[in-house]
PDB file of N, CA, C, O and CB in Angstrom:
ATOM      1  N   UNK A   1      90.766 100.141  84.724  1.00  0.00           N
ATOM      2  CA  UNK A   1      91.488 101.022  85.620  1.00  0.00           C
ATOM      3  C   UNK A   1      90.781 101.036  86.972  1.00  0.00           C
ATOM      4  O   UNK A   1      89.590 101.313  87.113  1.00  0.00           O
ATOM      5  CB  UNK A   1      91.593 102.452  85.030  1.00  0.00           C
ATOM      6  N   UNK A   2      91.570 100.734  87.888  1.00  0.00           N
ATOM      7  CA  UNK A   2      90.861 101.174  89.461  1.00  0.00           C
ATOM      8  C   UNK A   2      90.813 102.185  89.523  1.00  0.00           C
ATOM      9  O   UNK A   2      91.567 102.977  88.957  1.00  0.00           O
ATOM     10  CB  UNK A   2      91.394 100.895  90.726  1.00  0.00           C
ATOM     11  N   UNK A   3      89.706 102.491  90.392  1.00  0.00           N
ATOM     12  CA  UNK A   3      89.332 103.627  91.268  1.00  0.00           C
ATOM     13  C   UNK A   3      89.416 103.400  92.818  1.00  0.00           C
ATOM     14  O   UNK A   3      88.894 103.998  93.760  1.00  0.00           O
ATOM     15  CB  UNK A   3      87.931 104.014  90.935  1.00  0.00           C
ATOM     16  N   UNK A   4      90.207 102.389  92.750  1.00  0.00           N
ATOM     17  CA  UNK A   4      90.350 102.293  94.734  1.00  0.00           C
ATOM     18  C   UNK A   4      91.306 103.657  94.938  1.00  0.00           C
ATOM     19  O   UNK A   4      92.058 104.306  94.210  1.00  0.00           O
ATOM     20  CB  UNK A   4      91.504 100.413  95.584  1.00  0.00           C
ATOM     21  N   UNK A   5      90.852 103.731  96.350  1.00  0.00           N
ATOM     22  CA  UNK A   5      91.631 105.278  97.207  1.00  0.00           C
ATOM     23  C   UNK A   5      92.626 104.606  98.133  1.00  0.00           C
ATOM     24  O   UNK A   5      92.351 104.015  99.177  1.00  0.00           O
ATOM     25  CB  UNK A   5      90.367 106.443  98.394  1.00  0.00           C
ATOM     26  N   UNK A   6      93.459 104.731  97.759  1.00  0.00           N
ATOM     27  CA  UNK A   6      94.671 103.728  98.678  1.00  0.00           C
ATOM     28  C   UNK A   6      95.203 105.204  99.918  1.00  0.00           C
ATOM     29  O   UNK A   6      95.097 106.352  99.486  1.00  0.00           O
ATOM     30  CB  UNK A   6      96.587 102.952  97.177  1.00  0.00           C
ATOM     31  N   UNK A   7      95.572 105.046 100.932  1.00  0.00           N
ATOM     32  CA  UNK A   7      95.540 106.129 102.024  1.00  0.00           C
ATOM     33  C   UNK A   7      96.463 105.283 103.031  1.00  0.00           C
ATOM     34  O   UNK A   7      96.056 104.191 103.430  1.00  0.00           O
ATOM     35  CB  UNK A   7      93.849 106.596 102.668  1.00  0.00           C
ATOM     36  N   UNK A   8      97.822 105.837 103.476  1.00  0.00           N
ATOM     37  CA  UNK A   8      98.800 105.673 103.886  1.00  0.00           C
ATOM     38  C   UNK A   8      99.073 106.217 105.155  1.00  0.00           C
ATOM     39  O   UNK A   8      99.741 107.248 105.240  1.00  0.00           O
ATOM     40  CB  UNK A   8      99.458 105.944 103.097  1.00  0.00           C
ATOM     41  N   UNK A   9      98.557 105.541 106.328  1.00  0.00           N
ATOM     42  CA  UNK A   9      98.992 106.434 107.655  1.00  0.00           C
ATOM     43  C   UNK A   9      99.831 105.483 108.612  1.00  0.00           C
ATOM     44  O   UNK A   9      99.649 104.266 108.616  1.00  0.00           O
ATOM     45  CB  UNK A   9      97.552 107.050 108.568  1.00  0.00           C
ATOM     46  N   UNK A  10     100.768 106.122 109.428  1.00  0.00           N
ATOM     47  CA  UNK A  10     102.016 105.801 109.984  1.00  0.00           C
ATOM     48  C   UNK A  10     101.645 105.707 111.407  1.00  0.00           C
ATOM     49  O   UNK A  10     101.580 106.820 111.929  1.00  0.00           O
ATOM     50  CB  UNK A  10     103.160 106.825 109.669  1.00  0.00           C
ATOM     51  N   UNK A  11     101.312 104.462 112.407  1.00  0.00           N
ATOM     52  CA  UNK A  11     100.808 104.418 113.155  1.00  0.00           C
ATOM     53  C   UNK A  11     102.362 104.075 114.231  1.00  0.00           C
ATOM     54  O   UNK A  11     103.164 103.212 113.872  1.00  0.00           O
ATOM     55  CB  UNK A  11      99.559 103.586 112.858  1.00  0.00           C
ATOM     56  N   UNK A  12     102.515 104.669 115.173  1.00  0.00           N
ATOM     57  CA  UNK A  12     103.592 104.833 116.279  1.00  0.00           C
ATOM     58  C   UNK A  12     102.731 103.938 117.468  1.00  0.00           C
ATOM     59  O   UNK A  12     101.773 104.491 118.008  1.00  0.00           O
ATOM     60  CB  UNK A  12     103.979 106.710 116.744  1.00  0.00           C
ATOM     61  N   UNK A  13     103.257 101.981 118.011  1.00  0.00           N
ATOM     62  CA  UNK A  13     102.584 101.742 118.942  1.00  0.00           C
ATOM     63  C   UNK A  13     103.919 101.467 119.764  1.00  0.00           C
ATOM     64  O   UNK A  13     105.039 101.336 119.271  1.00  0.00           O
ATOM     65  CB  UNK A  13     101.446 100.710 118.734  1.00  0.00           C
ATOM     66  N   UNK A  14     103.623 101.411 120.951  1.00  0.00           N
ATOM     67  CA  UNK A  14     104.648 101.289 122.317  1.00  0.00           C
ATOM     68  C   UNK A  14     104.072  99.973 123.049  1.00  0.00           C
ATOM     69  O   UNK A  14     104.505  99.346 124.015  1.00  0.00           O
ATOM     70  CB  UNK A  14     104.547 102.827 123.525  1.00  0.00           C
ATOM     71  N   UNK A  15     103.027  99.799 122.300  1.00  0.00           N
ATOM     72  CA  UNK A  15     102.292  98.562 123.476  1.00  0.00           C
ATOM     73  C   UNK A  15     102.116  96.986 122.611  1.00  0.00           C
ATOM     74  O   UNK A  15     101.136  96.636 121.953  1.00  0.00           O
ATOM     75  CB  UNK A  15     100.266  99.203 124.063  1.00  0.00           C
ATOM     76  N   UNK A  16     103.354  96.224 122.849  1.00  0.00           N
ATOM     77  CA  UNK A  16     102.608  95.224 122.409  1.00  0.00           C
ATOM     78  C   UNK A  16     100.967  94.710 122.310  1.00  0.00           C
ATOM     79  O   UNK A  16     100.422  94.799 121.210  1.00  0.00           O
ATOM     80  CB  UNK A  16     103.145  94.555 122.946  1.00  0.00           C
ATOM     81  N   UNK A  17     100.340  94.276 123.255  1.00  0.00           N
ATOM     82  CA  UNK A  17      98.664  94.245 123.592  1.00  0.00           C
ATOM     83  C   UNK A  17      98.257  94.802 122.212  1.00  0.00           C
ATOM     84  O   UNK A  17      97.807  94.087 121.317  1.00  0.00           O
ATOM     85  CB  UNK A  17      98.016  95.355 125.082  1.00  0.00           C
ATOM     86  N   UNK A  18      98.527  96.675 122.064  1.00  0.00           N
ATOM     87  CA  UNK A  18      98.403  97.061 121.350  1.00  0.00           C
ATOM     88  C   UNK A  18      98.222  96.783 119.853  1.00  0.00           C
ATOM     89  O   UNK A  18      97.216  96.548 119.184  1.00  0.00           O
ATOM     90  CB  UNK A  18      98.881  97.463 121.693  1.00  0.00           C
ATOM     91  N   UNK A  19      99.593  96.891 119.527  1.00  0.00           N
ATOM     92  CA  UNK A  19     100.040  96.293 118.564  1.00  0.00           C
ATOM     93  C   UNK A  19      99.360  94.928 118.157  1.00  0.00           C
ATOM     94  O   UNK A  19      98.668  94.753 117.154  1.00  0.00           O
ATOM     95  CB  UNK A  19     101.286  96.203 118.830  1.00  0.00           C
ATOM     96  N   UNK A  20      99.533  94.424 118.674  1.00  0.00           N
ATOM     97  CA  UNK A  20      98.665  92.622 118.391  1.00  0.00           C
ATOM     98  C   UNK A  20      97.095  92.827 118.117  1.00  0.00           C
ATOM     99  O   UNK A  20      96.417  91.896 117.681  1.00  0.00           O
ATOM    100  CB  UNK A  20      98.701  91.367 120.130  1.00  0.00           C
ATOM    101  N   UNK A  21      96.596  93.983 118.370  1.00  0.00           N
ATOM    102  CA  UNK A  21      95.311  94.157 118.243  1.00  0.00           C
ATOM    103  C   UNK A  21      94.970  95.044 116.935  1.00  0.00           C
ATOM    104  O   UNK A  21      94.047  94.799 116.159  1.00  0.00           O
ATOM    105  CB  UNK A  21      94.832  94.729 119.508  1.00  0.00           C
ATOM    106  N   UNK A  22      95.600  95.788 116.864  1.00  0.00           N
ATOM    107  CA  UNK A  22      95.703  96.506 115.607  1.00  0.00           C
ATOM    108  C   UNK A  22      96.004  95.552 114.094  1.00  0.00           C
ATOM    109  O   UNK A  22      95.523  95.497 112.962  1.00  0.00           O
ATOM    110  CB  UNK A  22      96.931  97.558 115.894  1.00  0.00           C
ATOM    111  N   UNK A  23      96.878  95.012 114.720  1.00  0.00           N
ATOM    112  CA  UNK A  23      97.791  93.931 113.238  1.00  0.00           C
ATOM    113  C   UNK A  23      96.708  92.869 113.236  1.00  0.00           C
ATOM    114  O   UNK A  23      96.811  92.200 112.209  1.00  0.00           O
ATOM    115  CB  UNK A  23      99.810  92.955 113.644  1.00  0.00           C
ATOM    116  N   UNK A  24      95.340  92.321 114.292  1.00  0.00           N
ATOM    117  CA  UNK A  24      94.211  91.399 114.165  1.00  0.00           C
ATOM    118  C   UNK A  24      93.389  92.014 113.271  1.00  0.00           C
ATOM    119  O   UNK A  24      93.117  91.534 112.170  1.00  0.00           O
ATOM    120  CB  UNK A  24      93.489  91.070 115.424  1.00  0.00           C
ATOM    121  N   UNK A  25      92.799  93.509 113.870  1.00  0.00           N
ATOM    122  CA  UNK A  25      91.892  94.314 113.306  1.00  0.00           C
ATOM    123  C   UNK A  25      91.919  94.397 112.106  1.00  0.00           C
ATOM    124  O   UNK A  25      90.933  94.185 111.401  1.00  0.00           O
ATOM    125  CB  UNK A  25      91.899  95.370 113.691  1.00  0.00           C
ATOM    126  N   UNK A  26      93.333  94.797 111.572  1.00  0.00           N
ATOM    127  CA  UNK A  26      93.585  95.098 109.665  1.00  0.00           C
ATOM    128  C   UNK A  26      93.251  93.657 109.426  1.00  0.00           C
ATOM    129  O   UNK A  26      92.253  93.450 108.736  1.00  0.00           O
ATOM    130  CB  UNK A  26      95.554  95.643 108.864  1.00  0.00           C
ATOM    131  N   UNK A  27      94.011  92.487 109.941  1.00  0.00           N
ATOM    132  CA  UNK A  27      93.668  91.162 109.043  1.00  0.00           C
ATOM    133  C   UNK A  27      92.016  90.956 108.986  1.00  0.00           C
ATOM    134  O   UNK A  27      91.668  90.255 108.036  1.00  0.00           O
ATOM    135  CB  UNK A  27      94.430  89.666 109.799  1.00  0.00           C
ATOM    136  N   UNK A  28      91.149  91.346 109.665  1.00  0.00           N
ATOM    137  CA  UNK A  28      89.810  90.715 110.171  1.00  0.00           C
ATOM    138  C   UNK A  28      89.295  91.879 109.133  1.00  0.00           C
ATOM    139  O   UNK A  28      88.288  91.720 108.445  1.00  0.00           O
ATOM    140  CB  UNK A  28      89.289  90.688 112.116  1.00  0.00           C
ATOM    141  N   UNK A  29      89.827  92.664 109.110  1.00  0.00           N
ATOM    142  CA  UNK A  29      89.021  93.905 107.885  1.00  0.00           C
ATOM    143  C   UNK A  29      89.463  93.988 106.067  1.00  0.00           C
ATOM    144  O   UNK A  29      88.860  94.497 105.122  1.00  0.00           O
ATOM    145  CB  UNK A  29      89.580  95.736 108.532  1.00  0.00           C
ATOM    146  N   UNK A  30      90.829  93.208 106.148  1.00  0.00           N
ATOM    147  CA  UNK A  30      90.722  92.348 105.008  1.00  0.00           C
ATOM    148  C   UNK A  30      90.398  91.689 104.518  1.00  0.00           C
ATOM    149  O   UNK A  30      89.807  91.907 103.460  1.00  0.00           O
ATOM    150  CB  UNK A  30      91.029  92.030 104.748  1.00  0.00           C
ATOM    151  N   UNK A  31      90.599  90.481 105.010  1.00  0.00           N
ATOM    152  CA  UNK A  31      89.381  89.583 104.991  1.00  0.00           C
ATOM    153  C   UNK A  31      87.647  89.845 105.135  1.00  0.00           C
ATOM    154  O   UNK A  31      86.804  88.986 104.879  1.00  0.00           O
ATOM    155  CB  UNK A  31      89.700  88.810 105.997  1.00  0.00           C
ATOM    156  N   UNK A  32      87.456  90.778 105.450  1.00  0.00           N
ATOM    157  CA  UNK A  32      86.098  90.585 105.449  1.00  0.00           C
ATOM    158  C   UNK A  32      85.486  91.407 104.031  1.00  0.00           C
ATOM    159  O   UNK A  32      84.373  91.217 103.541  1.00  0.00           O
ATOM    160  CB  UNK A  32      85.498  91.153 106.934  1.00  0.00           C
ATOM    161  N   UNK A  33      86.607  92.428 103.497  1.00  0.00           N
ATOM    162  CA  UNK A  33      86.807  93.146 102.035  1.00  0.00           C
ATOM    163  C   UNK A  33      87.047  91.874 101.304  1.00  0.00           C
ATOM    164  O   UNK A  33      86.352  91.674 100.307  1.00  0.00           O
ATOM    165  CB  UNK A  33      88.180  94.360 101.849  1.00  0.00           C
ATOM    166  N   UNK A  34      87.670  91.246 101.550  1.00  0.00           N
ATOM    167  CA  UNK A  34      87.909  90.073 100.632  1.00  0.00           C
ATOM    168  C   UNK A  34      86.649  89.232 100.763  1.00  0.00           C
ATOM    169  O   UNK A  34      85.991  89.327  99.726  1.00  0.00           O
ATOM    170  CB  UNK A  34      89.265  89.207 101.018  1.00  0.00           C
ATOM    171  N   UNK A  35      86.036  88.384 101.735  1.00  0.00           N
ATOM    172  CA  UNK A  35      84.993  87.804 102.006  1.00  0.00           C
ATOM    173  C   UNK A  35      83.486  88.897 100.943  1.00  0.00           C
ATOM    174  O   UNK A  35      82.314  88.732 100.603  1.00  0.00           O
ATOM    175  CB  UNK A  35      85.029  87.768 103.908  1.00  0.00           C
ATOM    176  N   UNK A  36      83.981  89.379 100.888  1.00  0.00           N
ATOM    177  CA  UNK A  36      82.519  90.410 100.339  1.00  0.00           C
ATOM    178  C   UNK A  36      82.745  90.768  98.811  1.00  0.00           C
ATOM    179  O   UNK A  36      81.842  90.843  97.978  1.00  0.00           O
ATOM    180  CB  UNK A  36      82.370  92.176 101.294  1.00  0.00           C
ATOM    181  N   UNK A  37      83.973  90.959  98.599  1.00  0.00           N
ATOM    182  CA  UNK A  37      84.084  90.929  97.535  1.00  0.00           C
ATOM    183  C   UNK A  37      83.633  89.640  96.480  1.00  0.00           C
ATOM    184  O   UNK A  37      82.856  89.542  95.530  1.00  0.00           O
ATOM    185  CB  UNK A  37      85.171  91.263  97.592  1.00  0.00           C
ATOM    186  N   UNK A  38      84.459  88.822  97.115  1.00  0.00           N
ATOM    187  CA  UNK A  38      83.900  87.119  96.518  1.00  0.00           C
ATOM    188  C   UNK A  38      82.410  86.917  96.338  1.00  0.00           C
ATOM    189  O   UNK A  38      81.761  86.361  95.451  1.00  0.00           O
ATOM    190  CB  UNK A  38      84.280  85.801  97.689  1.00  0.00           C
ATOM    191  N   UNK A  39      81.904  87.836  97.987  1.00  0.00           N
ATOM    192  CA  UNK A  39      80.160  87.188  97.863  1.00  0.00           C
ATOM    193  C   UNK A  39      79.805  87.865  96.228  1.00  0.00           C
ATOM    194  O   UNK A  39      79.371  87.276  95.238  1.00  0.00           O
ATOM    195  CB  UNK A  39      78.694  88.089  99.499  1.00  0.00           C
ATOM    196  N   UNK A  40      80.174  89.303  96.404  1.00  0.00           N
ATOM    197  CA  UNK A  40      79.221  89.802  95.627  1.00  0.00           C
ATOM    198  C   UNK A  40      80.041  89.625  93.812  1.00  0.00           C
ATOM    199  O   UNK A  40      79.633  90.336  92.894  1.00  0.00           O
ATOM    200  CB  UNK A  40      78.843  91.562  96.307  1.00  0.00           C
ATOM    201  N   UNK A  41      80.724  89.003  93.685  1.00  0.00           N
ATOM    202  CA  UNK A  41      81.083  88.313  92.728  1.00  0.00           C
ATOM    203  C   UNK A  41      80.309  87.321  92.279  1.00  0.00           C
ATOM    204  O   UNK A  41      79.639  87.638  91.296  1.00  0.00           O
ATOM    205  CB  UNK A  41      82.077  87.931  92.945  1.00  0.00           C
ATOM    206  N   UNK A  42      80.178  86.268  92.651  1.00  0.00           N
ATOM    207  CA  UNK A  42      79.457  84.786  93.132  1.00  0.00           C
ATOM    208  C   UNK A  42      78.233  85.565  93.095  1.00  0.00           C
ATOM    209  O   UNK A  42      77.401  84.703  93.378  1.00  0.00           O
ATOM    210  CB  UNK A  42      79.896  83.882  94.809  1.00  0.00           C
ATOM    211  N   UNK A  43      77.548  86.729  92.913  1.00  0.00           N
ATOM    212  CA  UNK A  43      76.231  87.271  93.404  1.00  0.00           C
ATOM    213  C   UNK A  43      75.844  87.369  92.074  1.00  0.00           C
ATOM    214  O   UNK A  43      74.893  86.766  91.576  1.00  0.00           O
ATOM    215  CB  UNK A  43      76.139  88.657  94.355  1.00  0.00           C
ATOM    216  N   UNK A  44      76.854  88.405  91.306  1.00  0.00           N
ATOM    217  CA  UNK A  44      77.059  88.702  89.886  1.00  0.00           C
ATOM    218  C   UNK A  44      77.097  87.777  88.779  1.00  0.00           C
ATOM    219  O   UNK A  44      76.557  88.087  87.717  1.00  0.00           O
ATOM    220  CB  UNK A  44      78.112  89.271  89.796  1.00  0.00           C
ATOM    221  N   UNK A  45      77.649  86.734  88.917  1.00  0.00           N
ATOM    222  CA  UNK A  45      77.815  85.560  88.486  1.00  0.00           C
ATOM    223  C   UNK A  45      76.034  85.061  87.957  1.00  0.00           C
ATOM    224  O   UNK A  45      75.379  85.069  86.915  1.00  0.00           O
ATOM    225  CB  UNK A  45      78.637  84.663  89.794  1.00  0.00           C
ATOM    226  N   UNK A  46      75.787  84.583  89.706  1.00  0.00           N
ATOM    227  CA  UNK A  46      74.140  84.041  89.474  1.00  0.00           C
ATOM    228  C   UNK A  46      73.543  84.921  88.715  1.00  0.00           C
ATOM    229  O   UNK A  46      73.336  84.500  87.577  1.00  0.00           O
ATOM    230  CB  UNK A  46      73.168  83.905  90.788  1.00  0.00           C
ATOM    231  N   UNK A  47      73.128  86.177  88.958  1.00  0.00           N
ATOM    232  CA  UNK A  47      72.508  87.129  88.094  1.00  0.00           C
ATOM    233  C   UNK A  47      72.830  87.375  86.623  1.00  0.00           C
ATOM    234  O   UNK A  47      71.971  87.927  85.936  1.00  0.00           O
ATOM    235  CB  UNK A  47      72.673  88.229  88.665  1.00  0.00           C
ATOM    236  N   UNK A  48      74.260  86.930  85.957  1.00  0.00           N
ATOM    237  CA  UNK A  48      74.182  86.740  84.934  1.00  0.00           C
ATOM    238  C   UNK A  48      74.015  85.786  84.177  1.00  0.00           C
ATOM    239  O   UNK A  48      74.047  85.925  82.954  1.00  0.00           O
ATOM    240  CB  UNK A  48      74.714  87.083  84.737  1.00  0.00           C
ATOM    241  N   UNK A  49      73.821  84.728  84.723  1.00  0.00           N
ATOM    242  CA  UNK A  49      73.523  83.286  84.682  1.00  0.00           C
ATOM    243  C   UNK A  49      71.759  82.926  84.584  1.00  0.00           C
ATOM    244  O   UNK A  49      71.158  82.067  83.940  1.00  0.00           O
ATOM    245  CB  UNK A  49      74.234  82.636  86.131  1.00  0.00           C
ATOM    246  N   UNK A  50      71.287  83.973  85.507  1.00  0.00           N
ATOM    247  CA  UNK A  50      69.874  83.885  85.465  1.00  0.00           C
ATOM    248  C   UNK A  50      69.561  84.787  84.125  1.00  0.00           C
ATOM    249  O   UNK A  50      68.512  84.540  83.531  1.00  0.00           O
ATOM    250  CB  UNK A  50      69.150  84.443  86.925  1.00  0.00           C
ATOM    251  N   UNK A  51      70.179  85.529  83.765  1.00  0.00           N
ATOM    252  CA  UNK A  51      69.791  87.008  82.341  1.00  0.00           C
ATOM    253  C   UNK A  51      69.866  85.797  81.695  1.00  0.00           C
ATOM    254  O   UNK A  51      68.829  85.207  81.391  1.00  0.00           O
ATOM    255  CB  UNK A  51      71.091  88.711  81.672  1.00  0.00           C
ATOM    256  N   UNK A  52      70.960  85.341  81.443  1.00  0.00           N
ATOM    257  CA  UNK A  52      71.313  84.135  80.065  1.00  0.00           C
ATOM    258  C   UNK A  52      70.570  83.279  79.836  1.00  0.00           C
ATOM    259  O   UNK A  52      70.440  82.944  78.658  1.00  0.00           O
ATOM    260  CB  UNK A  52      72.443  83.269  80.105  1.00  0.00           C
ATOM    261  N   UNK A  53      69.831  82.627  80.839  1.00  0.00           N
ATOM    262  CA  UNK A  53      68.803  81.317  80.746  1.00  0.00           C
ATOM    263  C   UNK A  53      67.899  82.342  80.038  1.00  0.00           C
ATOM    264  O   UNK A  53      67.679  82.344  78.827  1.00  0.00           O
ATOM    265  CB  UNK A  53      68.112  80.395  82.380  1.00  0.00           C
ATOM    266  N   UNK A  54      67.357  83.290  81.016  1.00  0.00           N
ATOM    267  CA  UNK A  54      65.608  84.134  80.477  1.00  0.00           C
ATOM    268  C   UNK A  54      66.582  84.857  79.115  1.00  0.00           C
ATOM    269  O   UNK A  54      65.858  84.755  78.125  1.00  0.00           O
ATOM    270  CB  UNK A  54      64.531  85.916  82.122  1.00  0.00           C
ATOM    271  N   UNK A  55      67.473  85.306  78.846  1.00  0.00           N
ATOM    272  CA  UNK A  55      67.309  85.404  76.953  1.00  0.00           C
ATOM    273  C   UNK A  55      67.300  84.473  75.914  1.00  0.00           C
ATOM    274  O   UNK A  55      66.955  84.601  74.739  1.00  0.00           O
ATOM    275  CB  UNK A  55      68.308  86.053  76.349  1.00  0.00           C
ATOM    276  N   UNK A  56      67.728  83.532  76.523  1.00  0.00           N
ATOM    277  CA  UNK A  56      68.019  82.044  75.650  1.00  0.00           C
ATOM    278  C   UNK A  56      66.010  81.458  75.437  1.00  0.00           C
ATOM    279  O   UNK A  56      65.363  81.064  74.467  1.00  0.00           O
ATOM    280  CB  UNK A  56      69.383  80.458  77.111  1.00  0.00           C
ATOM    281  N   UNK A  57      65.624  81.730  77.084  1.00  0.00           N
ATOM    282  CA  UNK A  57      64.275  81.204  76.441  1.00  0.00           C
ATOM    283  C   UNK A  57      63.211  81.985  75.945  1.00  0.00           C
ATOM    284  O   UNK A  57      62.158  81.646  75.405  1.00  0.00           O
ATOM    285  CB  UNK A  57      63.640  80.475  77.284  1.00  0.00           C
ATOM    286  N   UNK A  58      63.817  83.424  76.308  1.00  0.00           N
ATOM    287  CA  UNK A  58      62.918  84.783  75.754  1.00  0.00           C
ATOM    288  C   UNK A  58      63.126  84.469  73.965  1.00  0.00           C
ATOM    289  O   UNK A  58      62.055  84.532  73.361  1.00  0.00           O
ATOM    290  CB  UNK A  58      63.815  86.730  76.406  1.00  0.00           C
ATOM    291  N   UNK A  59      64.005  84.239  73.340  1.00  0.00           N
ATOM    292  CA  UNK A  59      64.467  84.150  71.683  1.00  0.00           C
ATOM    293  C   UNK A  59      64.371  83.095  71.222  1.00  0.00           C
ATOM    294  O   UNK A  59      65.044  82.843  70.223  1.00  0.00           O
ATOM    295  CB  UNK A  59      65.776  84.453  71.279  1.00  0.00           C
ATOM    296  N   UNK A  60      63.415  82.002  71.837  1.00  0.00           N
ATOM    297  CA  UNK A  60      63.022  80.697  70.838  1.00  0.00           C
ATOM    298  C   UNK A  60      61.999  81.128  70.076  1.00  0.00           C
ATOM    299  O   UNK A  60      61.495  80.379  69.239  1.00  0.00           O
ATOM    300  CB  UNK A  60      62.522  79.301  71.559  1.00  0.00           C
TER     301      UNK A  60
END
């Protein structure tokens, strides 16, 4: 089950410029939730990869 906080706000722009900067910002802050997520996946990964070797040679 997630525990993400999902939060819904209704942003009113008049300014293209604007607008184009806002709709960059969310993509560049997704991606970088996404980019981090992966790292620390790939982080998790090694670290359980390293437990598994040291119990495999901790139980000979």
């Amino acid at each position: 089950m997630s525990k993400a906080i999902t939060e819904v706000h209704e942003i009113k722009v008049y300014n293209e410029s604007t607008r184009l900067f806002l709709v960059k910002s969310f993509y560049c802050y997704e991606l970088y939730i996404s980019n981090m997520q992966e790292y620390m996946a790939i982080d998790l990964l090694k670290w359980l990869k390293t437990e598994y070797i040291w119990m495999m040679f901790l139980t000979r």
